[in-house]
N, C-alpha and C positions, 0 to 999 in steps of 0.2 A: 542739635537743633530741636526748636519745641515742636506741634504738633502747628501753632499759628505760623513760627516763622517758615515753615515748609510750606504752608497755603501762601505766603506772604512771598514767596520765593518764587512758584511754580506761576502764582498770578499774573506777576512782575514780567516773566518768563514769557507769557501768552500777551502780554502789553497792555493788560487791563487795568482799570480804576478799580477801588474797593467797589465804589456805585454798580459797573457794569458784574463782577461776579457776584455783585448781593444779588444782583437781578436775573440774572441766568439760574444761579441755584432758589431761588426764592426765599430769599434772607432780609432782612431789614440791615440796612448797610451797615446801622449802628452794631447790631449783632456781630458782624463779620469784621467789624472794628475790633472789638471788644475780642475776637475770639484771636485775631493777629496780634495785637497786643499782651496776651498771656491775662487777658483782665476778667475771663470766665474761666471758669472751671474746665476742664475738656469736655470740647464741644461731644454733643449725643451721634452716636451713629448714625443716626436718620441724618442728621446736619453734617454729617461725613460724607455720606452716600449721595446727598446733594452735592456737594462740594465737588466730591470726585468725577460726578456723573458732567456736573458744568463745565468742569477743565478736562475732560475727557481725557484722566488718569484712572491707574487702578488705586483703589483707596485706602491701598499700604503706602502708597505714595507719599502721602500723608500724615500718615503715621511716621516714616521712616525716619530716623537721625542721623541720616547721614545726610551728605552735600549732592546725592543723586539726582540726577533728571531723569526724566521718563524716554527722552533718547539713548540714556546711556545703557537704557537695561536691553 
């Protein structure tokens, strides 16, 4: 798994729109589009650390390729 389909996964997971986590991490939704998509580059850490902080994972989470959830660990 990439580094989007894991945001796109864990999102999914929390029952959110793209709209509500662009909004929680303070993203322009088109951003967080673009970054589940695989259509940016890897997103910057700061854009991580949002990410992580909004879905109230750790931010290897994120990172990780595997099929894990954050209950599993």
């Amino acid at each position: 798994m990439t580094i989007g389909e894991n945001i796109r996964r864990l999102r999914e997971q929390a029952g959110w729109e793209q709209a509500e986590l662009a909004r929680r991490a303070g993203l322009r939704p088109q951003h967080l589009n673009a970054i589940e998509r695989g259509r940016r580059q890897a997103p910057t850490v700061a854009t991580l650390r949002r990410l992580a902080r909004a879905m109230q994972v750790p931010i290897g989470f994120l990172m990780e390729f595997q099929p894990d959830s954050p209950d599993s660990a």
